[in-house]
C-alpha atoms as a printed R data frame, in Angstrom:
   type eleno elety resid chain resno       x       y      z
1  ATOM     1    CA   UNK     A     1 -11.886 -32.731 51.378
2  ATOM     2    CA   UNK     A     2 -15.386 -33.080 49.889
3  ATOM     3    CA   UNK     A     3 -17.672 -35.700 50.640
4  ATOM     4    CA   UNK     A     4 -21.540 -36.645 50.266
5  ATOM     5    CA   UNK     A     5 -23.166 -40.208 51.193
6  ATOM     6    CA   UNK     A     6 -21.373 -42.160 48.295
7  ATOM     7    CA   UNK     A     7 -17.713 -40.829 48.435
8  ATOM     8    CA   UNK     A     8 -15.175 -38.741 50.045
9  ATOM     9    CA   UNK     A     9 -12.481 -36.999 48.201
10 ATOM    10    CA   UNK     A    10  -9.564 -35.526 49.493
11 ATOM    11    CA   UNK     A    11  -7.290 -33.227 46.810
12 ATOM    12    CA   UNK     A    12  -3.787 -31.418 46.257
13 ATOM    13    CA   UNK     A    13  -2.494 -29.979 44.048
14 ATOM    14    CA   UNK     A    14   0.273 -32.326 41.724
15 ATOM    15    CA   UNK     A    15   4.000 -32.422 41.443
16 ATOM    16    CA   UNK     A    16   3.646 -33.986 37.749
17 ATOM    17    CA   UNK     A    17   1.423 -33.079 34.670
18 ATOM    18    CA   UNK     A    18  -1.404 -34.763 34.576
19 ATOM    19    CA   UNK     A    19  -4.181 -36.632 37.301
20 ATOM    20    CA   UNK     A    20  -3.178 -39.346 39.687
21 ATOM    21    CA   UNK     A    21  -5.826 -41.225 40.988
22 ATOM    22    CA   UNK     A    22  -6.659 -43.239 43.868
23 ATOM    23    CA   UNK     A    23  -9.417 -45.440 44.729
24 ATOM    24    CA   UNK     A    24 -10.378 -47.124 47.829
25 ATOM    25    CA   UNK     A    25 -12.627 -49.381 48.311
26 ATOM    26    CA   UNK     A    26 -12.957 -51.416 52.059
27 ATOM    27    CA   UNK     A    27 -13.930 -54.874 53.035
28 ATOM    28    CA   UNK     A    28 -17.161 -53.311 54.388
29 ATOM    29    CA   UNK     A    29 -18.416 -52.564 50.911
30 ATOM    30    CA   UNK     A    30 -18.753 -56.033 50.078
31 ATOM    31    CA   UNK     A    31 -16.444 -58.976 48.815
32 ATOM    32    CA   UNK     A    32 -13.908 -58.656 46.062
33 ATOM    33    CA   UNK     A    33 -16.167 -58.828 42.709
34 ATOM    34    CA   UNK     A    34 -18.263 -56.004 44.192
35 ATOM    35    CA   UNK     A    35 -15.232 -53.857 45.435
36 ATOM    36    CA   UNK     A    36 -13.433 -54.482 42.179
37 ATOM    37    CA   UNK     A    37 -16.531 -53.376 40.106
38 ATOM    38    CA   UNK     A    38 -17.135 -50.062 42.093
39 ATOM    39    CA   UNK     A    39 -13.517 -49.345 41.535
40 ATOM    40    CA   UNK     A    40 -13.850 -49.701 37.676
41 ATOM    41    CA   UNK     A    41 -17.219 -47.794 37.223
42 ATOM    42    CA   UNK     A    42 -15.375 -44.852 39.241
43 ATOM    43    CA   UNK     A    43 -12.136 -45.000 37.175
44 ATOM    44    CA   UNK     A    44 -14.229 -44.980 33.904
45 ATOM    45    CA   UNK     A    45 -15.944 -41.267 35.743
46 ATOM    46    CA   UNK     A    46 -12.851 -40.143 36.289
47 ATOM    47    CA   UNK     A    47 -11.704 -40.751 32.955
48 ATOM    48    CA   UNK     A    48 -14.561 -39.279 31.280
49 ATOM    49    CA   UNK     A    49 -13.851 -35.867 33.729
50 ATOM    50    CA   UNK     A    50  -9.763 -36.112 33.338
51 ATOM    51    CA   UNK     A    51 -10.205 -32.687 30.736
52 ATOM    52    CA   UNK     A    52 -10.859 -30.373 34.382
53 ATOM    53    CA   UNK     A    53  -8.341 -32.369 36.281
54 ATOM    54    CA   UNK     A    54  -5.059 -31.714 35.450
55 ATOM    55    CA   UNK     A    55  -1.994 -31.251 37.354
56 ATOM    56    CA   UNK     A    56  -3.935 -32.827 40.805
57 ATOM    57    CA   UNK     A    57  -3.640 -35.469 43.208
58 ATOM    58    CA   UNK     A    58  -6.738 -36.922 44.169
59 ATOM    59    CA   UNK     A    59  -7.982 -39.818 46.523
60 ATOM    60    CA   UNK     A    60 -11.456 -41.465 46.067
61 ATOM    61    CA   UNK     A    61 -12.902 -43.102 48.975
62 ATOM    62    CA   UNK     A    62 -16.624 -45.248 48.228
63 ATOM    63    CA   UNK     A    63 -18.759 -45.413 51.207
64 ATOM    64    CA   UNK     A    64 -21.129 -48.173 51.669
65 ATOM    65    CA   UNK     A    65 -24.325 -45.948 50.639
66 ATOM    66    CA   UNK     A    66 -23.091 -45.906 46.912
67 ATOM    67    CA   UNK     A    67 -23.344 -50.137 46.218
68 ATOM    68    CA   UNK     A    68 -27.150 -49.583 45.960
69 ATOM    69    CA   UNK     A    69 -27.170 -46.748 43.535
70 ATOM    70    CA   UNK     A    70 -26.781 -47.276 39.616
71 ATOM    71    CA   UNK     A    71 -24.256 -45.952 37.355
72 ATOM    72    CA   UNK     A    72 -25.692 -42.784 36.009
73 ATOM    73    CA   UNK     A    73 -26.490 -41.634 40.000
74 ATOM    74    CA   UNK     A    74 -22.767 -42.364 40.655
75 ATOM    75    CA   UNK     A    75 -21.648 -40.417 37.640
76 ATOM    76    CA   UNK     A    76 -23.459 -37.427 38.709
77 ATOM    77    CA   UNK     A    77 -22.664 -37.870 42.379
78 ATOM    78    CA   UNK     A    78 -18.429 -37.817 41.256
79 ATOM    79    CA   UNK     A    79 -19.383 -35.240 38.927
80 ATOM    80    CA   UNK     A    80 -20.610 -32.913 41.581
81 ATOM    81    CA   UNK     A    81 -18.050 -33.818 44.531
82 ATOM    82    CA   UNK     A    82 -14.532 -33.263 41.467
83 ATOM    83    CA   UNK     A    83 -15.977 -29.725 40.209
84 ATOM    84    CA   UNK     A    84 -16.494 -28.539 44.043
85 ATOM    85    CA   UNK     A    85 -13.231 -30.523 45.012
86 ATOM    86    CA   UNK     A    86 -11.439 -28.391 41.863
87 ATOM    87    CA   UNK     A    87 -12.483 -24.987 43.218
88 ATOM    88    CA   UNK     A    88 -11.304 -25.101 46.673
């Protein structure tokens, strides 16, 4: 588990080639347009980083400090938290 004030990630290591990827995103971030957005500007990250993750499980959990941050400081903030999340 990694986490900083935007997200928490917890990892292991994958039965099947390839990433799986989950994303929570709780009724305390907001109602559904603003969950729903969060969730697709993180899967877009993740997609842009799925080259370093293969062959992983990983769980994504937004915390309610990330909703006032823009996109490129959540990019960076994911970017940091899957490369120190890969070398445990």
């Amino acid at each position: 588990m990694v986490k900083n004030s935007g997200f928490v990630i917890y990892t292991a290591p994958g039965r099947y080639e390839g990433l799986r990827i989950g994303i929570c995103a709780g009724k305390s971030l907001g109602n559904a347009v603003k969950r729903n957005r969060l969730k697709r500007q993180i899967r877009e990250i993740i997609r842009q980083l799925k080259k370093e993750c293969v062959n992983r499980d990983m769980v994504i959990i937004a915390r309610k400090g990330i909703l006032d941050k823009d996109f490129s400081y959540m990019k960076q903030s994911l970017e940091v938290l899957v490369s120190r999340a890969l070398a445990q």
